[in-house]
Biotite code that builds the C-alpha atoms (Angstrom):
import biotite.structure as struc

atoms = struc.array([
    struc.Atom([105.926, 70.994, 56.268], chain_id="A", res_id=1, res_name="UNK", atom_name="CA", element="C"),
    struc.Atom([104.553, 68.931, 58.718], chain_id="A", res_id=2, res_name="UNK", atom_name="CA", element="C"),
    struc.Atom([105.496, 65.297, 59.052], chain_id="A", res_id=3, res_name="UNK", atom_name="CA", element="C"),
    struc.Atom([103.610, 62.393, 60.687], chain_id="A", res_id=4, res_name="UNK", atom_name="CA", element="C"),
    struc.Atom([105.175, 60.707, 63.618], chain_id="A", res_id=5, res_name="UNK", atom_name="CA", element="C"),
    struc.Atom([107.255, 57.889, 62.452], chain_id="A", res_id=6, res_name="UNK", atom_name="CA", element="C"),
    struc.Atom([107.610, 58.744, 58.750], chain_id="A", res_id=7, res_name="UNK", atom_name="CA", element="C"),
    struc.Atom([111.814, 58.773, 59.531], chain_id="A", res_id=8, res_name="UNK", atom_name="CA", element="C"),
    struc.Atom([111.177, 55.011, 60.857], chain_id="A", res_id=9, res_name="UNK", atom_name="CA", element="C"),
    struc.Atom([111.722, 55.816, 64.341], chain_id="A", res_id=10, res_name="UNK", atom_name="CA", element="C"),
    struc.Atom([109.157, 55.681, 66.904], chain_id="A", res_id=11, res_name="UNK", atom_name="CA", element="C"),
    struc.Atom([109.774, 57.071, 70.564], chain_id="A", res_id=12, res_name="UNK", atom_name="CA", element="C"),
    struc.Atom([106.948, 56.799, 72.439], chain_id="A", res_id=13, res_name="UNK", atom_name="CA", element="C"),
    struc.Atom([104.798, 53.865, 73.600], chain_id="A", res_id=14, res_name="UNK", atom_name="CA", element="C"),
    struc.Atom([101.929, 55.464, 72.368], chain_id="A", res_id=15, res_name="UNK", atom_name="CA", element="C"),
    struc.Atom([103.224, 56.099, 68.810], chain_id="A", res_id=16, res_name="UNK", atom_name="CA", element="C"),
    struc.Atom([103.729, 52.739, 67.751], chain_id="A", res_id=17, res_name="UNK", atom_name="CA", element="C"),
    struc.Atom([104.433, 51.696, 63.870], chain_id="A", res_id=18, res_name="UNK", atom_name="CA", element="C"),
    struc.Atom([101.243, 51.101, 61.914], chain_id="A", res_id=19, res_name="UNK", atom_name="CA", element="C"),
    struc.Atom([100.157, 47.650, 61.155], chain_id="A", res_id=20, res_name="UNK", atom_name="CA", element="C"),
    struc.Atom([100.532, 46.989, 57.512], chain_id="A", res_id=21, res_name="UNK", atom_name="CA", element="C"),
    struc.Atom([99.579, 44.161, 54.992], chain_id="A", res_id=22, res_name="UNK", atom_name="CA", element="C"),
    struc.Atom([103.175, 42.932, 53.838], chain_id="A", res_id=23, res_name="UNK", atom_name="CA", element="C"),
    struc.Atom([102.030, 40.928, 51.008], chain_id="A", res_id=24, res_name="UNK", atom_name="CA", element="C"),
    struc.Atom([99.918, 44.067, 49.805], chain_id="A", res_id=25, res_name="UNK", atom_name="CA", element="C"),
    struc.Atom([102.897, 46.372, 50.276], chain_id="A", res_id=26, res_name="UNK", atom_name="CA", element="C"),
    struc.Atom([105.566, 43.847, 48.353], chain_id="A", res_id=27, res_name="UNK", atom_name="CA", element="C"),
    struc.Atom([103.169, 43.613, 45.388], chain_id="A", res_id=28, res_name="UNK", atom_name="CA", element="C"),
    struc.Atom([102.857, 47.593, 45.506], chain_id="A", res_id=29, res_name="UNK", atom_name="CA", element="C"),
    struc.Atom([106.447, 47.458, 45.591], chain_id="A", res_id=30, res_name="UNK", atom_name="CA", element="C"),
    struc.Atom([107.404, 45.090, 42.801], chain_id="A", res_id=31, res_name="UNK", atom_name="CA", element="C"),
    struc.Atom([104.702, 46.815, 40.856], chain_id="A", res_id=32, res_name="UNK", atom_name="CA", element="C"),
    struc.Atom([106.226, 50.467, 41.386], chain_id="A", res_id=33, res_name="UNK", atom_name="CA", element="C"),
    struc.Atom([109.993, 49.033, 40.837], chain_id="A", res_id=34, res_name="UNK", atom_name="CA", element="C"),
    struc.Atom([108.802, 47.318, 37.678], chain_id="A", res_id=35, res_name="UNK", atom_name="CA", element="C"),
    struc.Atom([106.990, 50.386, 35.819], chain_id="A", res_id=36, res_name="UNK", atom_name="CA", element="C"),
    struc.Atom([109.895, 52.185, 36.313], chain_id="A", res_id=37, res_name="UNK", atom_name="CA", element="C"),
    struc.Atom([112.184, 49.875, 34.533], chain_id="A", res_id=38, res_name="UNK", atom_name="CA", element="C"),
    struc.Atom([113.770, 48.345, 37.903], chain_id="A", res_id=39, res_name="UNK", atom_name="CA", element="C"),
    struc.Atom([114.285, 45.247, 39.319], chain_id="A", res_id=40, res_name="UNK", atom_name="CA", element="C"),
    struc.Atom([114.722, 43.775, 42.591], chain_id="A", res_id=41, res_name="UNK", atom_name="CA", element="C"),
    struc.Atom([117.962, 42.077, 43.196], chain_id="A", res_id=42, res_name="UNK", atom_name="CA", element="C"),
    struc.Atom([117.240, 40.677, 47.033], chain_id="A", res_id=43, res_name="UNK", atom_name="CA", element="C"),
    struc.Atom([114.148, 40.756, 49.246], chain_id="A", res_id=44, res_name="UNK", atom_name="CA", element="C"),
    struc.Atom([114.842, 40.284, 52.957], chain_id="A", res_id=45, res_name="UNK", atom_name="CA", element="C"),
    struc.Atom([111.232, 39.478, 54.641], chain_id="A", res_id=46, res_name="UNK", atom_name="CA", element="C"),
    struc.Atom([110.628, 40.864, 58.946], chain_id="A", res_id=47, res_name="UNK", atom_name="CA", element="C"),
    struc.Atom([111.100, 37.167, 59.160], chain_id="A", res_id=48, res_name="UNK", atom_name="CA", element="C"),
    struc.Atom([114.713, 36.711, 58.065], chain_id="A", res_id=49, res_name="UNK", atom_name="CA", element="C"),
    struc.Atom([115.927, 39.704, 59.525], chain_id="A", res_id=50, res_name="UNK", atom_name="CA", element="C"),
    struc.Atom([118.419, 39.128, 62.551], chain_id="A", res_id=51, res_name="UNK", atom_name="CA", element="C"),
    struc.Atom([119.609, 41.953, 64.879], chain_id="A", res_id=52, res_name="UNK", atom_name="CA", element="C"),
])
């Protein structure tokens, strides 16, 4: 199986930077998923709030 570079969530290279993505598109995908399948989300940490 081949994998694309940075499905783990590491990326090594300069040139293989992270893809841009829409967050708000890819929360509502999320809650949408998580709620078909009977889940529900307990916390929700935005890039924002994250410290290192």
């Amino acid at each position: 199986m081949k994998l694309p570079n940075g499905v783990t969530g590491f990326y090594g290279a300069k040139h293989y930077k992270p893809p841009k993505i829409d967050e708000k598109q890819f929360k509502q995908i999320c809650f949408i998923l998580i709620s078909n399948n009977g889940g529900e989300v307990l916390d929700l940490f935005s890039t924002h709030q994250m410290t290192v």
